[in-house]
C-alpha positions in Angstrom: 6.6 -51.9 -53.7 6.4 -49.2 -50.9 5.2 -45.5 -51.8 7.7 -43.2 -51.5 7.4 -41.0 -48.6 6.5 -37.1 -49.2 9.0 -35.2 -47.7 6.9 -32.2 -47.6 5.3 -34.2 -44.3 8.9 -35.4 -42.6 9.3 -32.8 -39.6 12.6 -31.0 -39.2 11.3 -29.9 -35.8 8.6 -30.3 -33.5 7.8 -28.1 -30.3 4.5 -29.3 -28.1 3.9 -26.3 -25.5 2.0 -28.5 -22.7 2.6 -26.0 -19.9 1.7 -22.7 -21.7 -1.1 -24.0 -23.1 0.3 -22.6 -26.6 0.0 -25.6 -28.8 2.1 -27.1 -31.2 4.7 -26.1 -33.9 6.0 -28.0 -36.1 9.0 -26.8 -38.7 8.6 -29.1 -41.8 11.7 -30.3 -43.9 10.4 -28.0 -47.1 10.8 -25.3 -44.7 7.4 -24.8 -44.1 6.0 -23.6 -40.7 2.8 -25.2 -38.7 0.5 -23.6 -35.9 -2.0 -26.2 -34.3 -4.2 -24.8 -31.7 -4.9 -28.3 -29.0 -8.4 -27.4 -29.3 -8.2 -27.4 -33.0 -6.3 -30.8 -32.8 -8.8 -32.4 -30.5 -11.8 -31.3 -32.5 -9.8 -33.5 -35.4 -8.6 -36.1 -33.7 -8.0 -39.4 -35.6 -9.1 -41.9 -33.5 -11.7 -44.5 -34.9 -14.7 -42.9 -32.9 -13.8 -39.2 -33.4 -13.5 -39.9 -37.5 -17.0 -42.3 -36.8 -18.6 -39.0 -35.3 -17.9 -36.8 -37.5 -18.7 -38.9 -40.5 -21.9 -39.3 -38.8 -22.3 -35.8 -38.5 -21.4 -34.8 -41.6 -23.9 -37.5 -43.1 -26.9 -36.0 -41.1 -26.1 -32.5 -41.9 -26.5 -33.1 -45.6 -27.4 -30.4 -48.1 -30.7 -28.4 -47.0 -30.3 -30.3 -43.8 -30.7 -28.5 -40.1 -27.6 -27.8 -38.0 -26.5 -30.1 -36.0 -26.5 -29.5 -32.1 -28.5 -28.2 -29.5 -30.2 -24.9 -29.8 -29.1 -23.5 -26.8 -25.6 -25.3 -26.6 -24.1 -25.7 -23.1 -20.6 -24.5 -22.4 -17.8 -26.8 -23.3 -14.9 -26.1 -22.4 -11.2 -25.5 -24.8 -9.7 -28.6 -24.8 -6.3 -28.2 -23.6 -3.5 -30.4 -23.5 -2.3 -32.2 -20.3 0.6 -34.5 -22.2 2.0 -35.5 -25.8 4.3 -38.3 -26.3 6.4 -39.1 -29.5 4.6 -42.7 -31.2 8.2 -43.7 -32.8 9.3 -41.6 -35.1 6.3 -41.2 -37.0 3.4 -39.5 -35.0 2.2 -37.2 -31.6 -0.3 -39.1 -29.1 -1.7 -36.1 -27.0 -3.5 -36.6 -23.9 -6.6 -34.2 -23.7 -8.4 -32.3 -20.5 -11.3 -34.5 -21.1 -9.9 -37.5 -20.8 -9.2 -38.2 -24.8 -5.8 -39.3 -25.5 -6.6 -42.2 -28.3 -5.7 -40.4 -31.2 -2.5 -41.1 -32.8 -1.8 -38.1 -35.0 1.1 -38.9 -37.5 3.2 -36.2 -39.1 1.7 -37.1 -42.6 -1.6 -36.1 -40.9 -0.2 -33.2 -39.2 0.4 -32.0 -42.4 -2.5 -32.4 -44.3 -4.8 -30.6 -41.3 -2.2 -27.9 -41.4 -4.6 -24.8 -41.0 -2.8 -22.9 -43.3 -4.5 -21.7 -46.5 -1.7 -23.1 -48.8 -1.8 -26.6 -47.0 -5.4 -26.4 -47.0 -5.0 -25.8 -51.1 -2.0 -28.1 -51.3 -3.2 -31.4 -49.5 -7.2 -30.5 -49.0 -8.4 -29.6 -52.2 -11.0 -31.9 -54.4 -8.9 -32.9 -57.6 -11.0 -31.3 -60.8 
């Protein structure tokens, strides 16, 4: 038997701001309101080898471990947006500046990265 779907992660709206550069908005059907930066998108894409990275990331930099990165870094450029399509009725696929556009990110992900402090309370928190 199928979950039921949350309906706290159906959108009501979406706006994708390609040309300004402004990001994305999306107006959730509990009436709640998401901001997503692209470069904050990009750094959390969903794709198999972005999720692979940063699990491999986040397994080096254990507790008491060094920082990841270079010491000097080089300059990387924001990611911007150069295109966004609609994946059904179900998810964004954005096509990055540098070239990324494998991630698929669904509206029941959208919401759960929402960078909001109560979405980051709601859907992030570690059960106690």
């Amino acid at each position: 038997m199928p979950l039921p779907l949350d309906t706290r992660k159906k959108p009501a709206d979406v706006e994708i701001h390609v040309t300004s550069g402004a990001g994305m908005d999306i107006t959730w059907a509990d009436g709640h309101q998401s901001h997503y930066d692209f470069p904050y998108l990009r750094d959390l894409c969903p794709c198999a080898l972005c999720d692979e990275e940063r699990r491999k990331d986040a397994a080096l930099s254990g507790p008491g471990a060094a920082p990841l990165g270079p010491v000097l870094p080089m300059y990387k450029p924001k990611a911007k947006a150069k295109s966004a399509v609609a994946v059904g009725s179900y998810a964004i696929q954005i096509h990055f500046s540098d070239g990324h556009s494998t991630g698929i990110y669904s509206y029941d992900y959208l919401r759960t990265i929402c960078p909001c402090e109560a979405c980051k309370l709601e859907f992030r928190s570690t059960p106690q």
